[in-house]
C-alpha positions in Angstrom: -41.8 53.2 56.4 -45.3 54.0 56.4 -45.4 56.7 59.1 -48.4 58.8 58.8 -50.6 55.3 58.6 -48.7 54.2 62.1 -49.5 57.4 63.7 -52.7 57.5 63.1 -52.5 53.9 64.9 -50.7 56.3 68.0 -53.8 58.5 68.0 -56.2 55.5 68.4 -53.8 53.5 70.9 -53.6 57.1 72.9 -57.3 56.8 73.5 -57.4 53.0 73.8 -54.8 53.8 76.6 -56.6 55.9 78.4 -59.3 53.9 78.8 -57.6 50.9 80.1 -55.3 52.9 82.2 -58.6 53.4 84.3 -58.7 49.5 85.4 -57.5 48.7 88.7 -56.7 45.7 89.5 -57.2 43.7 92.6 -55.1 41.8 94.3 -56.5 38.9 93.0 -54.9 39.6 89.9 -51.7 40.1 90.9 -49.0 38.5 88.6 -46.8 35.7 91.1 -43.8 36.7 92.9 -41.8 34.1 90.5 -43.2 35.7 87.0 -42.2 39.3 88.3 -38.1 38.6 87.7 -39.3 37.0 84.4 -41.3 40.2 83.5 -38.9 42.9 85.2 -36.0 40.8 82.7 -37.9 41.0 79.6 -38.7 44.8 79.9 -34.9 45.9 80.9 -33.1 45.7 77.3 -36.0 48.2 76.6 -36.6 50.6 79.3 -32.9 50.9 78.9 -33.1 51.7 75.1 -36.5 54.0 75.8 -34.1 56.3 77.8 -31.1 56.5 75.9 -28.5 53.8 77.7 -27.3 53.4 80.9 -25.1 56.1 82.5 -22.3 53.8 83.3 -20.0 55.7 86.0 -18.7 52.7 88.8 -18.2 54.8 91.3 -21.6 56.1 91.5 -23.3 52.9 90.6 -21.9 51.0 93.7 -22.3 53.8 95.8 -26.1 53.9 94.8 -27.0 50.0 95.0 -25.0 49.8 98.2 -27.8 52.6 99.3 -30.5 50.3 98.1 -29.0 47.0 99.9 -28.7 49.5 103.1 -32.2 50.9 102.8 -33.5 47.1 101.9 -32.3 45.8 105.4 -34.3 48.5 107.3 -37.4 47.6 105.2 -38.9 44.7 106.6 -38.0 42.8 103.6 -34.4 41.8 103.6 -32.6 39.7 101.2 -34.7 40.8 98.6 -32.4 40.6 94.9 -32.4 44.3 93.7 -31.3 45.5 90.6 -30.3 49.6 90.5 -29.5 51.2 86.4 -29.0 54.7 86.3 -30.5 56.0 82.7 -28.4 58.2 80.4 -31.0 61.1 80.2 -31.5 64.4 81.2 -35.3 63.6 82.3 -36.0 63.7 85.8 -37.9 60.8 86.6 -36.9 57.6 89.0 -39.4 54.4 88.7 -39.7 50.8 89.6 -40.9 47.6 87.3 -41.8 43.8 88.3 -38.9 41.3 89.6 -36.9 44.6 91.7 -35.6 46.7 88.8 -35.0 50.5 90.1 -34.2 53.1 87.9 -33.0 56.6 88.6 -32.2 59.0 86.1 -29.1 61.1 85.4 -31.1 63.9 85.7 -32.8 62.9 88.8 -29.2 62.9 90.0 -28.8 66.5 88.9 -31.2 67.8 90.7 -30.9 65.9 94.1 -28.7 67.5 97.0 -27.8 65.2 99.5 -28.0 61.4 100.2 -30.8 62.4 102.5 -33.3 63.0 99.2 -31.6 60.3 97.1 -32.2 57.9 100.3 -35.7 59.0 100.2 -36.2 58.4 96.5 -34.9 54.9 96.3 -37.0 54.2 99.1 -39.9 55.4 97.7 -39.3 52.7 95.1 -38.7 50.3 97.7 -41.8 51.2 98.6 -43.8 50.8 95.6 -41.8 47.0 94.8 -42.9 46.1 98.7 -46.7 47.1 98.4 -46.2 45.3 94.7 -47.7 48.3 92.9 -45.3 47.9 90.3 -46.9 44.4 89.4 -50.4 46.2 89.5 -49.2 49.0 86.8 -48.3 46.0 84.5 -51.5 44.0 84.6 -52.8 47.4 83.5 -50.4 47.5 81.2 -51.3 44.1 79.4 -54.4 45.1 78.8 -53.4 48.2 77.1 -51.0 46.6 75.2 -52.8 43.5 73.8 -54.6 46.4 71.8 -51.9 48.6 70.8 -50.1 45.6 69.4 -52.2 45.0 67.2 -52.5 49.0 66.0 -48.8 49.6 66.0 -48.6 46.3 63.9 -49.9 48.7 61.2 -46.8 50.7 60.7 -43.2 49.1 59.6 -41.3 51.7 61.4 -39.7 50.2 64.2 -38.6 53.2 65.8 -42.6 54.3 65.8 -43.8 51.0 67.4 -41.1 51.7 70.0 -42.7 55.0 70.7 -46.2 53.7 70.5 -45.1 51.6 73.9 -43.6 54.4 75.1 -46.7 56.9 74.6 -48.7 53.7 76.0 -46.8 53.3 78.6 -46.9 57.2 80.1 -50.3 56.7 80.0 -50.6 53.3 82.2 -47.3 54.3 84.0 -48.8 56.7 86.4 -49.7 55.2 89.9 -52.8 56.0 91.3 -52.9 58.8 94.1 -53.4 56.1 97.1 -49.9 54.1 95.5 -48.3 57.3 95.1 -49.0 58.5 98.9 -48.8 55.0 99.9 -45.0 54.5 98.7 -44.4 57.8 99.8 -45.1 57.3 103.7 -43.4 53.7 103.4 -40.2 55.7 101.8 -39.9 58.0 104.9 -40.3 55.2 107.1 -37.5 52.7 105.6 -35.6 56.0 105.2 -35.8 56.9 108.9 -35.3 53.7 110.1 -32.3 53.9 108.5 -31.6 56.7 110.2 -31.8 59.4 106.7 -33.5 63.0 107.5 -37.1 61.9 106.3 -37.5 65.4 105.3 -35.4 64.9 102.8 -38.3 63.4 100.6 -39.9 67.1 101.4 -37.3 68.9 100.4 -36.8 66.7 97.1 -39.9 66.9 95.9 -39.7 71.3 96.1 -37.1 70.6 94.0 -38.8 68.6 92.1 -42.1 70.9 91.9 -39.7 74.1 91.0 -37.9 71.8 87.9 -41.2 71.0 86.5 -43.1 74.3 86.8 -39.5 76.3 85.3 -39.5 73.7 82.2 -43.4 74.2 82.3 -43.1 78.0 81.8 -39.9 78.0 78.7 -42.1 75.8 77.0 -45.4 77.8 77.3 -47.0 75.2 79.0 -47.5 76.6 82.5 -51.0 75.4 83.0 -49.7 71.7 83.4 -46.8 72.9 86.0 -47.9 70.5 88.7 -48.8 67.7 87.1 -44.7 66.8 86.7 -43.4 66.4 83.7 -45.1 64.8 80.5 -43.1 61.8 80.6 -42.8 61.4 83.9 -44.3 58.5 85.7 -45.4 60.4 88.8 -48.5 62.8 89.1 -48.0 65.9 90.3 -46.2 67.1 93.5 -48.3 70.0 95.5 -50.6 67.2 97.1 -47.4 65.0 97.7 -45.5 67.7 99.6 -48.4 68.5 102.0 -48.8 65.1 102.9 -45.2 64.2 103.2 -44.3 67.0 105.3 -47.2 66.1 108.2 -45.8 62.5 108.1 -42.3 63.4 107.8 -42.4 65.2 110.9 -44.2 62.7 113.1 -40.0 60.9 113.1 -39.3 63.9 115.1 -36.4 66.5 114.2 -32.6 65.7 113.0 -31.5 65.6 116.8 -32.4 62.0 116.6 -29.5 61.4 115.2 -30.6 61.5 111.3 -28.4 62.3 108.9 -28.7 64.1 105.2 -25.0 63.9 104.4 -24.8 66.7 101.9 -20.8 66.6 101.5 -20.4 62.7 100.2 -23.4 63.3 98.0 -21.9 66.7 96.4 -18.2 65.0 96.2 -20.2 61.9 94.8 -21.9 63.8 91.6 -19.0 66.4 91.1 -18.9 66.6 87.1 -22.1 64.3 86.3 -22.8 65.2 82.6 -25.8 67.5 82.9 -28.5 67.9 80.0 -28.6 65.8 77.0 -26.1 63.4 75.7 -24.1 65.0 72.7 -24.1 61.3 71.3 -27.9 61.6 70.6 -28.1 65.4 69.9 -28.8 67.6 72.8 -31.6 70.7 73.1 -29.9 74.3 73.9 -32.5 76.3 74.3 -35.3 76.2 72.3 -32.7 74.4 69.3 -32.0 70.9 69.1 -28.4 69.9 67.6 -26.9 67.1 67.0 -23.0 67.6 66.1 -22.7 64.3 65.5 -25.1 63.9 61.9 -24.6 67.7 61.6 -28.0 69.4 61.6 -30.0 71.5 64.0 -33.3 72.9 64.3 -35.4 74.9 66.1 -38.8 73.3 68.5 -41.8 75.1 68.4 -42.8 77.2 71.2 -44.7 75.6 73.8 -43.1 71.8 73.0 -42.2 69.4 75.3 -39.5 66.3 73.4 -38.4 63.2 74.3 -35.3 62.3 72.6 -35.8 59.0 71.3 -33.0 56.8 69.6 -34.9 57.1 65.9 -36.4 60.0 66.6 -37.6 63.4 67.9 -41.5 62.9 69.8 -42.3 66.6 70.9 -45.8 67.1 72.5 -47.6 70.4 72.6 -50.2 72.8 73.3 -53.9 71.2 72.5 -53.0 68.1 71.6 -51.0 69.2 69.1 -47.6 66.9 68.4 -44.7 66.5 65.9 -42.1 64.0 64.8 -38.9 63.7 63.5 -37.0 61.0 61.9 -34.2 60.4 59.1 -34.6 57.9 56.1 -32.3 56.0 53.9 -33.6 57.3 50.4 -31.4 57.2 47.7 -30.5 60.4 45.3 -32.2 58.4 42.4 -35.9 58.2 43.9 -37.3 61.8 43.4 -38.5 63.6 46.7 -41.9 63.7 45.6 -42.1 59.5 45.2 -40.9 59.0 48.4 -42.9 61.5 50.2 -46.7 60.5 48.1 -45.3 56.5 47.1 -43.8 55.8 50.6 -43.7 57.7 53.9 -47.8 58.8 52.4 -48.9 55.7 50.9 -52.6 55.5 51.1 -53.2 58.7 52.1 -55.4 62.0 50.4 -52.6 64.0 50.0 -53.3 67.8 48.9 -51.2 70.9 48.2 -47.7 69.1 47.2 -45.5 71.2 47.1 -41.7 71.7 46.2 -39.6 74.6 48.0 -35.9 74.9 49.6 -35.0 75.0 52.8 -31.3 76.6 53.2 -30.1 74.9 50.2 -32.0 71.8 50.4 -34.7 70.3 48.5 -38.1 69.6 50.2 -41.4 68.8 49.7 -44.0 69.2 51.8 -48.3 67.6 51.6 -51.1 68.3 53.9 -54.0 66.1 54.9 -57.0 65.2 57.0 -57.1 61.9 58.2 -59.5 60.2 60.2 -60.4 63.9 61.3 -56.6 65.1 62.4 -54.7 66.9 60.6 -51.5 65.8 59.0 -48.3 67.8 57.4 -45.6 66.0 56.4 -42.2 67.7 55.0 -39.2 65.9 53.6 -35.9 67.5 53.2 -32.6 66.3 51.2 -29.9 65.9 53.4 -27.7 64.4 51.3 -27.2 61.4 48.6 -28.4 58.8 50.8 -30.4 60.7 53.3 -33.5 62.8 54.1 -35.3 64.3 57.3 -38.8 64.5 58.0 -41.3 66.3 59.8 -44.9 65.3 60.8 -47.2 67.5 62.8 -50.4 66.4 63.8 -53.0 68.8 64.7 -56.6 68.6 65.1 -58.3 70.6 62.9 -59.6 73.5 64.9 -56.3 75.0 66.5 -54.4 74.3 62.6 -54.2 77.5 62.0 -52.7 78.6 64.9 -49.8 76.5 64.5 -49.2 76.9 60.9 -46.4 79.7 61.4 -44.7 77.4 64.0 -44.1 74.5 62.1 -43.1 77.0 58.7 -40.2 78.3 61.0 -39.3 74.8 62.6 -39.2 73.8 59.3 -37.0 76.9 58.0 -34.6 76.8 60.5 -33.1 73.4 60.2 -29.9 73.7 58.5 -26.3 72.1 58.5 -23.7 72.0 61.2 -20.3 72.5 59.9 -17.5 70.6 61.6 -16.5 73.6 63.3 -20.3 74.5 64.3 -20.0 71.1 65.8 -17.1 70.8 67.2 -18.0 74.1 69.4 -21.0 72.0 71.2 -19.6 71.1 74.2 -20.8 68.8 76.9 -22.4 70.4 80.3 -21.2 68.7 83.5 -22.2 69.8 87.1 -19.4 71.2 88.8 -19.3 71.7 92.9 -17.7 74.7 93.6 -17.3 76.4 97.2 -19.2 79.3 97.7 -16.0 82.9 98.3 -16.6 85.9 100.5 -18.9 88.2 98.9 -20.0 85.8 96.3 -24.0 86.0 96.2 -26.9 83.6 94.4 -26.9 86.1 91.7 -23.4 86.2 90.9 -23.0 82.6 91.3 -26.1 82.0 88.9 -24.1 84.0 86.1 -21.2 81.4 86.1 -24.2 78.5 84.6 -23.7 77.7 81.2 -27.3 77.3 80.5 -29.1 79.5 78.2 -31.9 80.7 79.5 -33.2 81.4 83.4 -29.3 81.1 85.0 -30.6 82.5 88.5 -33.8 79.8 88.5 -31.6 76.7 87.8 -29.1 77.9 89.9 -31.9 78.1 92.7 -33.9 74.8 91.9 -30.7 72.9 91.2 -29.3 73.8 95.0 -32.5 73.4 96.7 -33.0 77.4 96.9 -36.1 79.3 97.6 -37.2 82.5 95.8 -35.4 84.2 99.0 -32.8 82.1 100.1 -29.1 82.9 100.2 -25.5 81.8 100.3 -22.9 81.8 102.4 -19.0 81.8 102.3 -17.6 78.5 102.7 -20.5 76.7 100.9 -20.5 74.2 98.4 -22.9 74.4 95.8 -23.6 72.8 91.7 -23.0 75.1 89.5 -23.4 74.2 85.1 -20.2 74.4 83.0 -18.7 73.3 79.8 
């Protein structure tokens, strides 16, 4: 692999991106209704990848699709073919692509509390497929990535040039603020129509404003709370809210006869898998661990990760970012070769260094590319395999993460098979609500790490001051 080369090529698509994320195009230059299947087809096998598999629970599926084939014949547009995959991640996201491909995400599921709010987020997609935004965002897209092919071409690491598409992608993913307001007031209508609460897009997306300002604040990052998350394809929520709750009450109040059905929903999700997959490693706290290649590590402070397939992608404060990836390196090529000869090549590499980290071998370089600065650390894992690090930060804020990355780096270590075997899946659990039983005492049965009382709160829809009552049913986080 030639890694540091390729994301140099990331840095230069990033800006590349941003530039042709800026083109609107018209409806002139929409792509015909019979190429969007052909495009929505071709992109499936990897959106699907991007985000870790499909979550494949029947039950759950039909019951969802069923929703969208329900909310489809209220539309205005029936007999439209849509396809519904639920994504195996803990990100909170939902998003629509060319030819009628929804997605919702596991963790989108998490959060949701009654088919109300899931009604109004698959119709928001609806919404976004009818007004054909979703065929806009990819000619934007095409022009980004005509570009970034050529860049990512660059580096041999396929795993990289899957995350190039995927940085590219955040960047071009976004719809504008008209689309986003747009699908947003055609979302309530279908939903109302089809006689779901339309407030339940209001109260979703508070949910959705409290999830992404709480992860904003563990991860030091507070300033970008309502701009949603960082991989997200929807911009922030505070403008959304205020315009969905004037329209959403225009329908009138629930005496119409709509419906939010919290009880089916609840019954519906009862021990959904909740947080990462232990398959790909899963983040407890500020420590990622994987029990299944036995290692762990701390992030930095103030990082945000996706979890790709081949690798950790964490972004951070100013611009700052670091990757992680395993390589096949056998015992007999020295550290030192691999890390100058190979994952370097071409580069100025200064102060290599040999050190141990927890009983392993490393070696570590620095350099300034291009004007960014590069570190790159490679650790023996074993016989056959090592583990790098990569951060990438420009050269005036350095300094301030240099202690950072030196304990990121020091803390990973081996699992044993008894460290791993002790990480145990989390699943959502729907539990009814005793006599005397409060929010606070409730919040202490979440096996989370940190902030039980605020993901109890966000994950049941609960203001700062809200309470409980005996007799109801509410998500609780167990192992």
């Amino acid at each position: 692999m030639r890694m540091a080369r390729g994301l140099v090529a990331a840095l230069a698509i990033a800006s590349v991106a941003a530039c042709a994320a800026s083109l609107e195009p018209g409806e002139d230059d929409l792509i015909p209704p019979h190429e969007e299947a052909k495009i929505g087809a071709a992109a499936h096998p990897e959106i699907v990848a991007q985000f870790g598999g499909t979550y494949d629970d029947h039950r759950l599926i039909g019951y969802l699709s069923g929703l969208v084939q329900k909310l489809s014949a209220s539309s205005g547009q029936p007999g439209e073919d849509y396809r519904l995959t639920v994504l195996d991640t803990p990100v909170v996201n939902a998003f629509a692509s060319p030819g009628g491909y929804i997605y919702v995400t596991r963790g989108l599921l998490a959060l949701a509390n009654d088919e109300a709010e899931i009604a109004g987020v698959l119709a928001h997609e609806l919404g976004h497929l009818q007004a054909r935004h979703s065929a806009k965002r990819q000619i934007a897209a095409e022009r980004t990535s005509f570009l970034g092919g050529i860049l990512a071409s660059l580096s041999d690491s396929s795993y990289l040039a899957g995350s190039l598409r995927l940085g590219t992608a955040h960047r071009v993913a976004a719809y504008s603020r008209v689309q986003e307001l747009e699908a947003d007031k055609l979302g309530m209508a279908i939903a109302a129509k089809t006689q779901y609460d339309p407030t339940g897009t209001v109260t979703f997306l508070t949910s959705l404003q409290r999830h992404f300002a709480l992860d904003a604040d563990e991860t030091g990052t507070s300033a970008n709370a309502n701009a949603g998350s960082i991989f997200s394809s929807h911009p922030g929520t505070p403008e959304r809210i205020r315009e969905a709750q004037t329209h959403a009450y225009s329908y009138g109040d629930a005496a119409g006869g709509y419906v939010r059905n919290g009880e089916l929903y609840l019954d519906l999700i009862d021990g959904l898998p909740y947080g990462d997959s232990l398959a790909h490693g899963a983040l407890r706290g500020q420590v990622f661990l994987h029990p299944q290649l036995r290692f762990r590590f701390a992030i930095p402070k103030g990082f945000a990760i996706i979890n790709h397939k081949d690798a950790i992608l964490g972004r951070g404060p100013d611009e700052s970012i670091f990757i992680f990836d395993g390589a096949e390196v056998n015992q007999s090529v020295a550290l030192k070769s691999h890390l100058t000869e190979n994952w370097g090549e071409g580069l100025d590499l200064r102060n290599v260094r040999s050190f141990k980290v927890n009983g392993m071998s490393a070696v570590s370089a620095e350099t300034l590319h291009k004007g960014v600065g590069h570190e790159l650390v490679v650790i023996r894992f074993s016989a056959t395999k090592v583990y790098r690090f990569l951060f990438i930060t420009r050269p005036v804020v350095t300094a301030r993460f240099e202690t950072q990355f030196k304990q990121t780096v020091a803390s990973f270590r081996k699992l044993t098979a008894a460290q791993a075997a002790q990480l145990k899946p989390l699943r959502i659990k729907i539990v009814t609500v005793r006599k005397g039983q409060s929010v606070k005492r409730l919040a202490r049965l979440m096996a989370v790490a940190d902030n039980k009382l605020a993901r109890f709160r966000i994950l049941n829809g609960l203001g700062p001051e809200d309470t409980v009552s005996a007799g109801q049913r509410v998500k609780i986080v167990v192992k």
